[in-house]
C-alpha positions as CSV (number, residue, x, y, z in Angstrom):
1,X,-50.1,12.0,79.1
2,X,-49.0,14.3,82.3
3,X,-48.6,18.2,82.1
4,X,-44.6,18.0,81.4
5,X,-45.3,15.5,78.6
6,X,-48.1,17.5,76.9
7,X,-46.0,20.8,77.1
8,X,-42.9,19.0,75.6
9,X,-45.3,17.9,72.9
10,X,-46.9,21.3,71.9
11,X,-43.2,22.2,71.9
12,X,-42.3,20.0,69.8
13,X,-38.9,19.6,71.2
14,X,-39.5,16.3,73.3
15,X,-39.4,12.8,71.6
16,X,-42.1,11.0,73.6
17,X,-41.8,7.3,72.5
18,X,-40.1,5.4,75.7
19,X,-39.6,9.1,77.6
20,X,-39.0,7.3,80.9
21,X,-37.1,10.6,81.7
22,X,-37.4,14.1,84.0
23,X,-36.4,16.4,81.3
24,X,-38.9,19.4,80.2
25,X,-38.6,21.0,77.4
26,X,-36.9,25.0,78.3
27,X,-36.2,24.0,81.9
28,X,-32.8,23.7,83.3
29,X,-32.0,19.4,83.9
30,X,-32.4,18.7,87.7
31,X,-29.9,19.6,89.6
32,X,-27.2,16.7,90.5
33,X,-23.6,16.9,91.7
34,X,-21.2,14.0,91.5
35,X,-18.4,14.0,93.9
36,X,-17.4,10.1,93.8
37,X,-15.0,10.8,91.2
38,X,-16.1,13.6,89.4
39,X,-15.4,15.5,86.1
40,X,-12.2,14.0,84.1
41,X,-9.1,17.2,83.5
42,X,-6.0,16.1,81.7
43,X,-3.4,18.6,83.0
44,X,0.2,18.9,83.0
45,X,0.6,15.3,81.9
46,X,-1.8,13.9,84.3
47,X,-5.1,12.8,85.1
48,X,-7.2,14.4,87.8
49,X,-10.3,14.3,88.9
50,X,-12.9,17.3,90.3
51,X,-16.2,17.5,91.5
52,X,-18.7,18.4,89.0
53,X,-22.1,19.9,89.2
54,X,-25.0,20.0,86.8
55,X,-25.1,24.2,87.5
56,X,-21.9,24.3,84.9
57,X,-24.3,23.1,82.1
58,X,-24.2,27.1,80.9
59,X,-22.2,29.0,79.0
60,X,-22.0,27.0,75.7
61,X,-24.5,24.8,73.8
62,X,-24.4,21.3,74.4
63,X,-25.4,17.9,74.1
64,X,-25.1,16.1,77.5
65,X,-24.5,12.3,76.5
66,X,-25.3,10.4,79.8
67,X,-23.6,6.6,79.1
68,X,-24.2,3.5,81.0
69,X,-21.0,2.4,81.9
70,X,-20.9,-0.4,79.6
71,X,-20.1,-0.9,75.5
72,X,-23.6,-1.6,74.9
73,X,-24.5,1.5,76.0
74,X,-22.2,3.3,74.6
75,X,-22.8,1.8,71.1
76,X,-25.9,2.7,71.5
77,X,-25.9,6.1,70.5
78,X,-22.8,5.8,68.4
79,X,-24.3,7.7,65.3
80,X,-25.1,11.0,67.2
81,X,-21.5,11.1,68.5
82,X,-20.3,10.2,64.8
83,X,-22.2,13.2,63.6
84,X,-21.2,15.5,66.0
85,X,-17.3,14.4,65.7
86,X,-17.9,15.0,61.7
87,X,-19.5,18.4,62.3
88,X,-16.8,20.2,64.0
89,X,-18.7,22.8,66.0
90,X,-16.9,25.8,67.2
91,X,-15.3,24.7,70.7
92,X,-15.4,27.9,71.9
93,X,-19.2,27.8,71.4
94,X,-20.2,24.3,71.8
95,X,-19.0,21.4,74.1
96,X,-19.9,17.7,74.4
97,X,-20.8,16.5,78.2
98,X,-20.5,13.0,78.6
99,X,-21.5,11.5,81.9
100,X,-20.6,7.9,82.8
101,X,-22.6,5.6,85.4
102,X,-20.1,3.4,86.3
103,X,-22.0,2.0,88.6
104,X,-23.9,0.9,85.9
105,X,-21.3,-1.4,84.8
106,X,-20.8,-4.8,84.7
107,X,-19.1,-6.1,87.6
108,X,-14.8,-5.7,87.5
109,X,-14.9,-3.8,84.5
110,X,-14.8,-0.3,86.0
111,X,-11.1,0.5,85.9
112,X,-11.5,-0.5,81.9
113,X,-14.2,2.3,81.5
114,X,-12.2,4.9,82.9
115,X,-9.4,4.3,80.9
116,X,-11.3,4.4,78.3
117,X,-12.8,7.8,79.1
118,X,-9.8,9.0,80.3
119,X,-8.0,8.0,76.7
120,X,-10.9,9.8,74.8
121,X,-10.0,13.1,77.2
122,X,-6.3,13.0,76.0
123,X,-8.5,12.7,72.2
124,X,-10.8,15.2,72.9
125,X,-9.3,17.9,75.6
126,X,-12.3,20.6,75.0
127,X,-14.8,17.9,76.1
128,X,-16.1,17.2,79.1
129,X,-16.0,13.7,80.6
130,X,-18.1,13.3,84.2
131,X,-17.4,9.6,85.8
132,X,-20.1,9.2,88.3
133,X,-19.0,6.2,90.4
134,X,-22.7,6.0,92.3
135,X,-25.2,6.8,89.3
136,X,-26.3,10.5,90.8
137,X,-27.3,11.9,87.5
138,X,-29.2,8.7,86.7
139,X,-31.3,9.1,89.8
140,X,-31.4,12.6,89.6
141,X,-32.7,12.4,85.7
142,X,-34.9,9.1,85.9
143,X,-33.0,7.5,83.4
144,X,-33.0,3.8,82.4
145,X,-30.3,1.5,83.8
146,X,-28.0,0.6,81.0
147,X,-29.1,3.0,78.9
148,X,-28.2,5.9,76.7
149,X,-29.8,9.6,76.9
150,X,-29.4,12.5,74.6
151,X,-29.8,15.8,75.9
152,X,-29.6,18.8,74.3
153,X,-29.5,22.3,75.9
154,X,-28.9,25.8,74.7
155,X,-26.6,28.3,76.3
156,X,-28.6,29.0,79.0
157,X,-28.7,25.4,79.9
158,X,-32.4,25.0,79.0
159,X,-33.2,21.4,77.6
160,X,-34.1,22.0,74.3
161,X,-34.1,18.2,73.0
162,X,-34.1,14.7,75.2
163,X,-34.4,11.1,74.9
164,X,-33.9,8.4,77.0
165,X,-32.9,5.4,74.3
166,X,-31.0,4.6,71.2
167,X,-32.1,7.6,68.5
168,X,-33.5,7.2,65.4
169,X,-31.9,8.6,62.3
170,X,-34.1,10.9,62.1
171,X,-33.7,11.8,65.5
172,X,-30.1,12.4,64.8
173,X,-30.7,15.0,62.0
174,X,-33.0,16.5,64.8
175,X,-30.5,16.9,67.0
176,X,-28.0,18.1,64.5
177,X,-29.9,20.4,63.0
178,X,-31.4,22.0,66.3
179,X,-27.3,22.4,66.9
180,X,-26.9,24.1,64.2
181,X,-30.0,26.6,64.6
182,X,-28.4,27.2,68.3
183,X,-24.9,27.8,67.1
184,X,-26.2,30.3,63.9
């Protein structure tokens, strides 16, 4: 077990079964920046798109959902996003990030993932929706392809909460309850 591993650990913050990830517990994620296509805004009407950066991860609590761009991954950690949906956290508080590696897709079905995401924006207008056309947070974060993380980070944008993988029920009630300490 390396140094970042053991820390999360003693922590107790870090899920370490299948952590293929470069996340440590009360550090800020690694920086990234995604300019292909950039954070999703629903203005006026219209779709546009902006660059994003992984620097405007403060202000608010969060859980930064990075999504293959594919249904499998997305189904993948369906529950979390279930429980967060059901728990209506204060928006001026709390925000969902959800980054999708659509280049992590399968082949011609792009143009269907950003509709999608671009439909759940219209849903959801105080989340945040990232498409990253050239997987630069997946690099950045050593994440799996065609995968699903969790990440969850405080105001400050320290990670307080990762995993790499489909979570466990358990791991679910983790996550919602370490919300709920940060939002008290």
């Amino acid at each position: 077990m390396n140094r970042k591993m053991m820390r999360a650990a003693a922590l107790g913050l870090l899920p370490l079964a299948g952590q293929a990830h470069d996340f440590v517990a009360g550090q800020r994620v690694a920086p990234v920046g995604v300019a292909d296509r950039g954070e999703v805004l629903w203005q006026q009407e219209a779709f546009r798109y902006q660059q994003w950066n992984s620097a405007q991860l403060t202000g608010k609590v969060r859980v930064v959902l990075h999504i293959a761009g594919r249904l499998s991954a997305k189904e993948m950690n369906r529950a979390v996003i279930e429980a967060i949906q059901q728990a209506n956290l204060p928006h001026d508080r709390y925000q969902t990030t959800t980054i999708v590696n659509t280049d992590d897709a399968i082949p011609g079905s792009g143009i269907f993932v950003r509709n999608s995401i671009e439909a759940s924006k219209k849903v959801s207008p105080w989340s945040q929706f990232v498409i990253d056309d050239r997987g630069a947070a997946q690099r950045a974060w050593q994440l799996r392809q065609g995968g699903s993380a969790v990440v969850v980070l405080d105001a400050d944008g320290r990670t307080r909460f990762a995993k790499d993988g489909a979570l466990t029920p358990a791991e679910v009630q983790q996550v919602m309850s370490l919300l709920q300490q940060l939002l008290g």
